[in-house]
N, C-alpha and C positions, 0 to 999 in steps of 0.2 A: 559546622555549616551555619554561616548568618542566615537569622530570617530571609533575607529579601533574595537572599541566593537556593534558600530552599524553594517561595515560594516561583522565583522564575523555572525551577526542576518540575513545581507542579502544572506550572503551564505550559510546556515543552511535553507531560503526558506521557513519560517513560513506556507502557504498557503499549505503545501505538510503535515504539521505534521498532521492535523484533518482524512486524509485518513490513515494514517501510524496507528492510533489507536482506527477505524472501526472496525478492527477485534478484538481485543481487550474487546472492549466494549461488543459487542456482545458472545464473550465467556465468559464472565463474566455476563452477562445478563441472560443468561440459569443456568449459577451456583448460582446467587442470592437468589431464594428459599430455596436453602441447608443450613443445618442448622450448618455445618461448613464451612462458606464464612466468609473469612478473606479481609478484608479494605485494611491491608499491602498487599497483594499477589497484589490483585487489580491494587494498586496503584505504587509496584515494575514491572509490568508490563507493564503499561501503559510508564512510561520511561525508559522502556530497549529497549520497542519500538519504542517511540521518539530518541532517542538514537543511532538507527540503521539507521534509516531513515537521520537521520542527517550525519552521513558516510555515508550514499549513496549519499547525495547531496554535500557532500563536494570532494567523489570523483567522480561523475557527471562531476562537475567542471571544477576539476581537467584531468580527462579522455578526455573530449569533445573539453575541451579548449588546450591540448595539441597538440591532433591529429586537429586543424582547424576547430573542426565542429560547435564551437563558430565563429562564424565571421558576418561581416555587413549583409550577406543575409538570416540569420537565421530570424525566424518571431516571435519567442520568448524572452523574457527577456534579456535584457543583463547579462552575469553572471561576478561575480569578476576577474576570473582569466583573461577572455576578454577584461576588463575593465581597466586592473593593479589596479586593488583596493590589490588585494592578489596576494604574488607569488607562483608559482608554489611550493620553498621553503616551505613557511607561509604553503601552501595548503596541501603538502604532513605530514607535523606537525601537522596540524589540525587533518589529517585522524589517523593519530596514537594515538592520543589524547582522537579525540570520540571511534573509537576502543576498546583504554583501560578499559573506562570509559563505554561502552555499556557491555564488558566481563565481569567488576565487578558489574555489575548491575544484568546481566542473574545469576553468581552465587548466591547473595543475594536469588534474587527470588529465584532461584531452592533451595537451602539453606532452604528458610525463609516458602516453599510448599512440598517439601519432607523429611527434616530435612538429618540425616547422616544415618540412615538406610536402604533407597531406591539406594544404589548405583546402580546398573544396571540402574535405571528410570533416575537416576541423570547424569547418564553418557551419555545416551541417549538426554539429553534435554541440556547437556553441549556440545554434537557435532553438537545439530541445532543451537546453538548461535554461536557456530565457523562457520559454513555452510554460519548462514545469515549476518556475520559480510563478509566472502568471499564474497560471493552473493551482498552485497553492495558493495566492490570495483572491482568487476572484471566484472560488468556492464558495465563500459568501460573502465577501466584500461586496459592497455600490448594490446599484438597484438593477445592475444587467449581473448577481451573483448566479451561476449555475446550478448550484447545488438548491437555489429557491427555485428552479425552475425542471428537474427530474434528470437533469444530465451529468451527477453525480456520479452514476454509474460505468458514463462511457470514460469520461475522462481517468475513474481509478483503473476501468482495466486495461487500459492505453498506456498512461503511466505506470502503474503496479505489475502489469505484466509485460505490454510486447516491449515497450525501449526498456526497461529496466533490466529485462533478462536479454532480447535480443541486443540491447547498446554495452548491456557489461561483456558479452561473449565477443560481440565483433572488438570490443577496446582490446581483448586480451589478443584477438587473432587474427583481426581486419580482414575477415572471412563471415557469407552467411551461412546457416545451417537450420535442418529444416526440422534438426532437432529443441534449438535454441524457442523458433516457431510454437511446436509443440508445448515447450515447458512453459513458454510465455504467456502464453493463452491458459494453459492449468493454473499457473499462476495467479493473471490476472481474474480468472472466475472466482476462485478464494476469497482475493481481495475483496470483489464486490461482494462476496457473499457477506464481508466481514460490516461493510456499510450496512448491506440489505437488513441486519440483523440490527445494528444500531437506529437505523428508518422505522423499522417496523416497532421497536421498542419506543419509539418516541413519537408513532403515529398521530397519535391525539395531540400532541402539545405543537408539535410541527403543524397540524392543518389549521389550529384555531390560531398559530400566528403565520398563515398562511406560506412557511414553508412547503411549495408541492413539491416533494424528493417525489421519485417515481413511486414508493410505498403508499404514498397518498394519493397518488394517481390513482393506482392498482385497485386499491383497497385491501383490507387484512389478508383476508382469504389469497385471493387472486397473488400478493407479495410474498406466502410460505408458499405456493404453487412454486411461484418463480424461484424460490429462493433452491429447494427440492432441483430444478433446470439445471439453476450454478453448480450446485454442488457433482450432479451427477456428470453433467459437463467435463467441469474439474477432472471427476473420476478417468471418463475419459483421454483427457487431450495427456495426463499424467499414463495412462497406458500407451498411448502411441508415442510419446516421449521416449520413452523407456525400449520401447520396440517390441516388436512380436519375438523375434526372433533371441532377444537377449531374455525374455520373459518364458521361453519356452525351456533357454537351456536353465535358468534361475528362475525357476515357479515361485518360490519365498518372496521375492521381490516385490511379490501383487499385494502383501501383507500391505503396503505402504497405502493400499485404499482401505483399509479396513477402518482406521481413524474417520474419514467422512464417513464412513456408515454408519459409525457407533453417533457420529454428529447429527447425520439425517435422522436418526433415531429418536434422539433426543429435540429438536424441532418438533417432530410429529408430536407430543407430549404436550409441549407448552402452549397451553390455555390462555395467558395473560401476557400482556408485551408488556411487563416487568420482568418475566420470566427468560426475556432472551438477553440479559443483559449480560450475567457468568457466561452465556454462549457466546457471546461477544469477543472476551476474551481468550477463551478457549477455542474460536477458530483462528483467532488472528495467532497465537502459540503452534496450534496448529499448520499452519500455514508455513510456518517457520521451524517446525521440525519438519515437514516434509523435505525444505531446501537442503535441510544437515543431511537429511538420510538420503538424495538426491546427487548428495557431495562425496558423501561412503560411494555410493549405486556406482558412481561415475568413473573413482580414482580409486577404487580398490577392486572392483570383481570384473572392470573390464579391459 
C-alpha cells in the first residue's frame, strides 16, 4: 500500500464505518424473510452508506482542522489535515470525490429498488441522499456548521437510525413497518450515544475553541445523565422491536441488552474524559453486533 493511499485509509477512519452500517444491517434483517429480498439492494446499501460516512470524515477533518479544534489539546486522534499529512486542497478534493461517488451510488440503489416507475418514491429517497450527503459536510463546515452549534445529536439520530434502518427496509419491501420504527430509533440512540461519548471526551478542547456540541451545553455531569437516557432508551425501543410476544416465547433473546449494561456500567466508573475514549469504540462495535445478532433474531428463530 503507497503512502498517500494509506494515509487517504487514515482519513476515511475505518473504525467509524462498522456504526455507519448498523442501520443498514438491521433494516435489512427485518426485510430478510420477504420473499422479494434482493443481495444487490443489500449490498448497494451498505456502500452508499460507507460512502457517506466517509464525506463525513473527510469533512470532519477538514471542518475541525480549519476552524483549530484539531490541535495539541485535543484528547483524540490526530487527524491528517492537523498532521499535514493532507491539505486542506487534497481534503476539499477528496470531499467532492466521495460526494460524487456516494450520489451515484444512492441512484443505483434507488434505481436498482424502485426501477423507473416509482418516481415520486424515487424522488423522495433521491432528496435524502442530497440531505445526508449536506448533513455530512456541514457537520462542521462554514460558519452555519451544526455540530458548532449542539444539533449534532438530532441529525445522527435521524440519519443513523430512522432513514437508514426505516429507508433500507422500505428499499427492500416498499412497505412501512412499525417494527423497522422501533429498531430505528434503538438504533439511532446508540448512535448518538456513540457522538455523546466522543463530546464529552473532548469537552474541554471543544469549549475553549468554542465548539458548543450539546455536551458543552449540558456540562459534564448533566451529558453522562444524558448519555445513561440513550442508552436505556436504546434498551428499550430494542425490546419493543423485538416484541413482547416473540421475547416471551425466546426469553434468551433479552441477552442482546446485556452489552449496554455491561457499557452503562463502565460510564458510571469513568472519572476523566480521557477515559471515555476505548468506550467510544466499544459502543460504536457494539452497536454493530447488536445489528448482526438482530439479523440471526430475524431470519433464523422467526
Amino acid at each position: 500500500m503507497s503512502s498517500q493511499l494509506s494515509v487517504w485509509l487514515v482519513a476515511s477512519r475505518p473504525r467509524t464505518l462498522p456504526l455507519s452500517v448498523a442501520g443498514i444491517i438491521t433494516g435489512n434483517a427485518i426485510a430478510f424473510k420477504g420473499e422479494s429480498f434482493s443481495s444487490s439492494i443489500f449490498i448497494l446499501s451498505l456502500l452508499t452508506a460507507i460512502a457517506f460516512q466517509i464525506i463525513s470524515n473527510f469533512a470532519n477533518d477538514y471542518g475541525d482542522g480549519m476552524k483549530g479544534t484539531d490541535n495539541a489539546y485535543r484528547l483524540g486522534p490526530d487527524r491528517t489535515l492537523q498532521q499535514g499529512l493532507l491539505s486542506s486542497k487534497a481534503l476539499k478534493k477528496g470531499i467532492l470525490i466521495a460526494a460524487l461517488i456516494s450520489i451515484l451510488l444512492a441512484i443505483g440503489l434507488i434505481y436498482a429498488a424502485l426501477g423507473g416507475e416509482q418516481l415520486l418514491v424515487s424522488l423522495i429517497f433521491i432528496t435524502l441522499a442530497a440531505a445526508a450527503v449536506w448533513a455530512a459536510i456541514k457537520y462542521t463546515i462554514g460558519q452555519g456548521a451544526y455540530g458548532y452549534r449542539g444539533l449534532g445529536d438530532l441529525f445522527v439520530f435521524i440519519f443513523f437510525g430512522w432513514v437508514s434502518v426505516m429507508g433500507a427496509y422500505y428499499l427492500q419491501t416498499q412497505t412501512v413497518d412499525s417494527t423497522a420504527l422501533f429498531l430505528g430509533t434503538a438504533i439511532g440512540f446508540l448512535s448518538v450515544g456513540v457522538l455523546n461519548l466522543n463530546n464529552m471526551r473532548d469537552i474541554a478542547n471543544d469549549k475553549n475553541s468554542k465548539k458548543n456540541t450539546l455536551v458543552v451545553q449540558l456540562g459534564s455531569q448533566k451529558a453522562k445523565l444524558y448519555h445513561y437516557l440513550l442508552m436505556m432508551l436504546a434498551a428499550l425501543f430494542l425490546f419493543l422491536g423485538m416484541g413482547t410476544v416473540w421475547v416471551k416465547k425466546n426469553p434468551l433473546s433479552l441477552l442482546i441488552l446485556l452489552p449496554i449494561l455491561i457499557h452503562l456500567y463502565q460510564v458510571v466508573k469513568i472519572r476523566e474524559p480521557r477515559g471515555y475514549d476505548p468506550l467510544l469504540k466499544q459502543l460504536a462495535l457494539l452497536t454493530f453486533f447488536v445489528s448482526l445478532v438482530l439479523f440471526v433474531i430475524y431470519n433464523r428463530y422467526q
